[in-house]
C-alpha positions in Angstrom: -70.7 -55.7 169.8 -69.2 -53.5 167.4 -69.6 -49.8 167.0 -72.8 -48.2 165.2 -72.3 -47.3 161.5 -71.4 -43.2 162.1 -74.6 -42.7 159.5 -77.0 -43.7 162.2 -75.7 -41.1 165.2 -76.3 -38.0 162.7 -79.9 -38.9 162.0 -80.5 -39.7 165.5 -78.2 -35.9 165.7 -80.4 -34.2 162.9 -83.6 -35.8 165.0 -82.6 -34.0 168.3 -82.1 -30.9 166.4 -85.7 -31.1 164.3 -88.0 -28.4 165.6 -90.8 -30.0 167.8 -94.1 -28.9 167.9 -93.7 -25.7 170.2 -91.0 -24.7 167.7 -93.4 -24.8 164.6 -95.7 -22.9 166.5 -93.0 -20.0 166.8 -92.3 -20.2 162.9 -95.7 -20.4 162.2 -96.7 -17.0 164.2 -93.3 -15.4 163.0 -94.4 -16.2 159.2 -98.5 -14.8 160.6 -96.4 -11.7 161.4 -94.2 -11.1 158.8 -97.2 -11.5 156.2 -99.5 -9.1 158.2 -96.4 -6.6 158.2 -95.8 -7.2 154.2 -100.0 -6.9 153.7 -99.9 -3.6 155.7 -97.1 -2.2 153.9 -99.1 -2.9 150.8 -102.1 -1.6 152.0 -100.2 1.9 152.8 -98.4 1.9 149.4 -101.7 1.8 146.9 -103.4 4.6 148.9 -101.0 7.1 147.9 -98.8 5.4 144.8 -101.0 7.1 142.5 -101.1 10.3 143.6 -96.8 10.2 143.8 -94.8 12.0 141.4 -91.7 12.2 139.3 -90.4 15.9 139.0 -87.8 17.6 136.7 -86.8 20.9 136.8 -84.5 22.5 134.5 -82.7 25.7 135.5 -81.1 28.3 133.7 -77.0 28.5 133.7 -75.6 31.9 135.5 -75.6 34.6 132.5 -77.5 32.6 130.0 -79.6 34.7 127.4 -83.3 32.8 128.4 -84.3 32.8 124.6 -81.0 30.3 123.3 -82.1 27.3 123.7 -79.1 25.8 125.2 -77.2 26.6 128.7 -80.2 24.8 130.8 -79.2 22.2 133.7 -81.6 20.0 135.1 -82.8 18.2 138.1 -85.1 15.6 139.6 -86.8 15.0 142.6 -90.5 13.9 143.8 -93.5 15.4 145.2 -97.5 14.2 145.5 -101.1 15.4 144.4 -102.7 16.5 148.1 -105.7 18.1 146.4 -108.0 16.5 143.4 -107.3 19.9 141.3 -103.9 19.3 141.0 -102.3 21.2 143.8 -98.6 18.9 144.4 -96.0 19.6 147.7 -92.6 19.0 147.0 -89.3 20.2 148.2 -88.0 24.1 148.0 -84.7 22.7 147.1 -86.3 20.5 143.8 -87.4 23.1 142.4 -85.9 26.6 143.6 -85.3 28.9 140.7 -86.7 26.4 137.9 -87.5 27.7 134.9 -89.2 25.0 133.7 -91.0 22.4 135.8 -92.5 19.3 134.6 -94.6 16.9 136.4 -94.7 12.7 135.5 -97.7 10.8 137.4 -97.4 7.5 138.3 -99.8 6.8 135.2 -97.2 8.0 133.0 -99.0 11.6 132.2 -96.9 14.5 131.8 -97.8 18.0 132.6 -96.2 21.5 132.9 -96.3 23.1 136.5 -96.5 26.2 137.9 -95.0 26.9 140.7 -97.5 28.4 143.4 -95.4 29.0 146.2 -91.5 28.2 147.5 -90.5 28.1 151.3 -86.7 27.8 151.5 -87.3 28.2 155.4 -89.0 24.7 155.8 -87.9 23.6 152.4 -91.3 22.9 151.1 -92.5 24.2 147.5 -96.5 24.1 146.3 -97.0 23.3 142.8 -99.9 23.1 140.6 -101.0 21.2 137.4 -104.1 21.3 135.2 -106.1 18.8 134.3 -109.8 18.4 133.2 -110.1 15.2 135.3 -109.8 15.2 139.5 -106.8 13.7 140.4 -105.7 11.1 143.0 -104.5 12.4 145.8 -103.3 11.6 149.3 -104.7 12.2 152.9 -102.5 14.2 155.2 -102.2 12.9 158.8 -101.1 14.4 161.9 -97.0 14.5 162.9 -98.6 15.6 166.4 -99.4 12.0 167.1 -96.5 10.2 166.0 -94.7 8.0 168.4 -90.9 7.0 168.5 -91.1 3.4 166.4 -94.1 3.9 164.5 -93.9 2.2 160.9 -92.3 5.0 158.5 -92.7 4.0 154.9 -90.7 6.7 151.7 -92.1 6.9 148.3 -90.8 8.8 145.6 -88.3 8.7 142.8 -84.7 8.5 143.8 -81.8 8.6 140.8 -84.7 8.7 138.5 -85.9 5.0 139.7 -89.7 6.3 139.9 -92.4 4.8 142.1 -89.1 3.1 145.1 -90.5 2.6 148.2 -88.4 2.0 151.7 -89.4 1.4 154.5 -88.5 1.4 158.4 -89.8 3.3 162.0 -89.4 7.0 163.2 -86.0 7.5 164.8 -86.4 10.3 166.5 -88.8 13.5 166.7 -88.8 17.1 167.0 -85.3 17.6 165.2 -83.9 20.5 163.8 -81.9 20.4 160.6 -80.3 23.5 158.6 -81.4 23.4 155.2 -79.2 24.3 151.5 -79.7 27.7 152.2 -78.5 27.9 155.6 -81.2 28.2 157.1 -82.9 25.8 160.1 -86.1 23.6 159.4 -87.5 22.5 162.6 -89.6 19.6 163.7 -88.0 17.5 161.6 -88.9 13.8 161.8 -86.0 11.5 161.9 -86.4 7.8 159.9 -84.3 5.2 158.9 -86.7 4.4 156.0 -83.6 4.7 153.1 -83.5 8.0 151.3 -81.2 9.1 148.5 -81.1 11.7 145.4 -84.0 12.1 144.4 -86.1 11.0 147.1 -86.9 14.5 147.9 -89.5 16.2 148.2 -92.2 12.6 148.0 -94.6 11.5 150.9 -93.7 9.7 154.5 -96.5 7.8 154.9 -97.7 5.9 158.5 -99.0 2.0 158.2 -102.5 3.8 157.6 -101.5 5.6 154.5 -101.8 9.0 155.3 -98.5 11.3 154.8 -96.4 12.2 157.8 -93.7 14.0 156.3 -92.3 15.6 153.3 -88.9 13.5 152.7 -85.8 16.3 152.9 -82.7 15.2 153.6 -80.3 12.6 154.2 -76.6 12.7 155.7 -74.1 12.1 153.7 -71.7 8.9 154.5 -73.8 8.3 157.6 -76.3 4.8 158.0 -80.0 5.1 158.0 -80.1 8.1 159.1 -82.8 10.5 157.4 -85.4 13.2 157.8 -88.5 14.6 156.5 -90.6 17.8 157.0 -93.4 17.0 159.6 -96.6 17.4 158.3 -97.6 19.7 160.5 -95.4 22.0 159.5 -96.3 21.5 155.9 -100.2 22.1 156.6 -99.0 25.9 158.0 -97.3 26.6 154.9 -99.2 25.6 152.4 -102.4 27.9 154.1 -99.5 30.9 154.1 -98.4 30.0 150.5 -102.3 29.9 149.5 -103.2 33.3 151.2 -100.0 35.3 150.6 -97.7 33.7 148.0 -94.7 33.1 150.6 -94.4 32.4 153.8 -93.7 35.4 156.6 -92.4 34.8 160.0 -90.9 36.5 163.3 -87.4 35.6 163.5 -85.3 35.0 166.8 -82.9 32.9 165.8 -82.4 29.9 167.4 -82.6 26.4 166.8 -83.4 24.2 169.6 -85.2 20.7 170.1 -88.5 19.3 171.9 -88.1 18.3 175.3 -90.3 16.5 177.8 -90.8 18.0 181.2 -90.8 15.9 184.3 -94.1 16.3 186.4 -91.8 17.7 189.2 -91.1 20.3 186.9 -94.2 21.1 185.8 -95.8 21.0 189.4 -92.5 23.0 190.4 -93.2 26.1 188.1 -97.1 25.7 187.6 -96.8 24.5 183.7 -99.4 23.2 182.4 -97.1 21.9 179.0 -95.7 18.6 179.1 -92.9 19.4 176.7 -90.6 22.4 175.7 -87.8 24.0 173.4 -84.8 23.3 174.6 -81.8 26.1 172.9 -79.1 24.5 171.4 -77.7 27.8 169.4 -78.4 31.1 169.1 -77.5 33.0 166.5 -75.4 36.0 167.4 -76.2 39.7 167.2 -80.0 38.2 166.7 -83.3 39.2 168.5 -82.2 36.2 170.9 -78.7 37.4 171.4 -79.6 41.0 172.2 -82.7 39.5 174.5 -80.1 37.3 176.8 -81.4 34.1 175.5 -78.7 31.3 176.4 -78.2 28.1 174.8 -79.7 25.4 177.5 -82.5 27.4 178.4 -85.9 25.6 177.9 -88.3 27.8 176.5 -92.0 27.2 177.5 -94.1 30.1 176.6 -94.1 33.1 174.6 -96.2 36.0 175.5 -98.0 33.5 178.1 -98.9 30.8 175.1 -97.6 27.6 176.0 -94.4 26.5 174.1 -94.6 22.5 173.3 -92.5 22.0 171.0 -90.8 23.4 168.0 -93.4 23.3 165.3 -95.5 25.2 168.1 -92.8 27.9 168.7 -92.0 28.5 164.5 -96.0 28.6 164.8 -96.1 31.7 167.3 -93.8 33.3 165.5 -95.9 34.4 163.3 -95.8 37.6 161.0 -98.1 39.2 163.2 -95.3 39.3 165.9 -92.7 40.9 163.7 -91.0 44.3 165.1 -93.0 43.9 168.7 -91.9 43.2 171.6 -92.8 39.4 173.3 -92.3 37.9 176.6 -90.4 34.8 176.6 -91.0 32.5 179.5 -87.8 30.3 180.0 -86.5 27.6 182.6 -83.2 28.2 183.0 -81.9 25.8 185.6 -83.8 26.0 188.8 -85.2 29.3 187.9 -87.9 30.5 185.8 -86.8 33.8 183.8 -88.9 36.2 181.4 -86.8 37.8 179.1 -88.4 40.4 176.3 -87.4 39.8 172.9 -88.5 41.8 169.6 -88.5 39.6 166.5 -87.7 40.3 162.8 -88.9 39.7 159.8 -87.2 36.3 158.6 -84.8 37.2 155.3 -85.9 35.7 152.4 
């Protein structure tokens, strides 16, 4: 007999090759998932849309008489509504030495801002607008509970393109970053949910909807790598900025990450903390310095207060612990050390 016409071996080919029933079923679940992912992404986005905001900020040129009415360069960036009376967080660096602020809601409304309070230290700003109508605003969550690979989804305004939204998982936790002004921000959260100009200062949001983080920073030339404020930290500050204006704080100057401790090490030295700081630079001729702090020390309590992490140790240092002596409780290889520090007041 002769050979088969070559048209008949590729069907019977494409045949082989046609998903069978256990293969639809895959597809089928992976289609079940990607729509409950897309629906909860959703979700997340119209609890806080509303309340996310367009900022621009214009800023007076270096030796420019105020009253001509040229010599002003602006800037944008984003922040959000966390209070029905118009109370907005945003970033320091946004709006820094503005002298004019101006607030867009996602509605389109325009209002003039005032700026409450600015904390270059964790580069968070308050703002405040007026309106005779309450307006939407978000829930703040907790950046306590946040696990490695959680959902993290960005809002906000980057290059002027207002209400973007990116999305992706937390990187990393308990970072430290050094801010424009030199200066570190600790407990930074790190996402690769894409930021970029402009981006700053708008929400972090988990798959539930409340804010995490305030977006900061991103690295230049590097690849989905990002950070925000933890929310936390941003709950501190604002109650400072509402009682006193600012922010005070006892400064020792460090910067340093969180670290888990093994239960051997905890049993080992009687801790009752799961977690530490661990140093990664000390600032020299500082309260640290001059105290013998050393970089790859662990710290774990201050005046006997456990240490967890390092939203927990910018937390004790408070400004009731400025110019006074504290006990420092480090692990410092096999040994446990108490060294006596005496903070300043943080510049600025």
């Amino acid at each position: 007999m002769g050979s088969r016409p070559r048209f008949i071996d590729d069907l019977s080919s494409a045949a082989s090759d046609a998903p069978g029933p256990q293969s639809t079923e895959l597809l089928i679940d992976d289609i079940t998932l990607l729509d409950a992912y897309s629906r909860t992404v959703i979700g997340a986005l119209e609890r806080v849309q509303q309340a996310v905001a367009f900022i621009a900020v214009e800023r007076r040129l270096p030796g420019e008489p105020p009253e001509r009415g040229r010599g002003a360069r602006g800037g944008t960036g984003s922040g959000f509504l966390f209070t029905p009376d118009g109370y907005l967080l945003t970033n320091s660096h946004v709006v820094h030495g503005a002298t004019h602020i101006q607030v867009t809601l996602a509605d389109g409304a325009k209002f003039d801002a005032d700026l409450v309070g600015d904390d270059p230290g964790s580069d968070l700003a308050v703002l405040r607008i007026g309106s005779p109508e309450p307006l939407p605003h978000v829930e703040l969550g907790e950046s306590s509970k946040l696990r490695v690979g959680q959902i993290a989804i960005a809002v906000g305004n980057p290059l002027g393109l207002q209400q973007t939204v990116t999305t992706g998982v937390i990187s990393a936790l308990g970072r430290s970053l050094r801010s424009n002004s030199g200066r570190m921000i600790y407990d930074v959260i790190q996402t690769d949910a894409a930021l970029n100009p402009g981006n700053s200062g708008g929400p972090l949001i988990n798959s539930a909807g409340q804010v995490i983080g305030v977006n900061t920073a991103i690295i230049p030339g590097a690849q989905a790598i990002c950070f925000a404020t933890a929310i936390d930290t941003a709950k501190w500050v604002i109650m400072q900025i509402f009682a006193h204006g600012r922010v005070r704080r006892a400064y020792i100057g460090v910067a340093g990450t969180t670290t888990p401790l093994s239960r051997r090490v905890q049993r080992y030295f009687g801790l009752s903390a799961q977690s530490g700081v661990h140093v990664m630079e000390i600032v020299k001729g500082s309260p640290a310095a001059l105290g013998g702090l050393r970089t790859d020390d662990t710290i774990v309590a201050i005046d006997t207060q456990p240490v967890q992490d390092v939203d927990n140790l910018q937390r004790t240092l408070d400004a009731s612990r400025i110019d006074k002596p504290v006990s420092v409780t480090v692990l410092r290889g096999a040994q446990r050390v108490e060294l006596t520090l005496t903070p300043v007041e943080q510049a600025g």
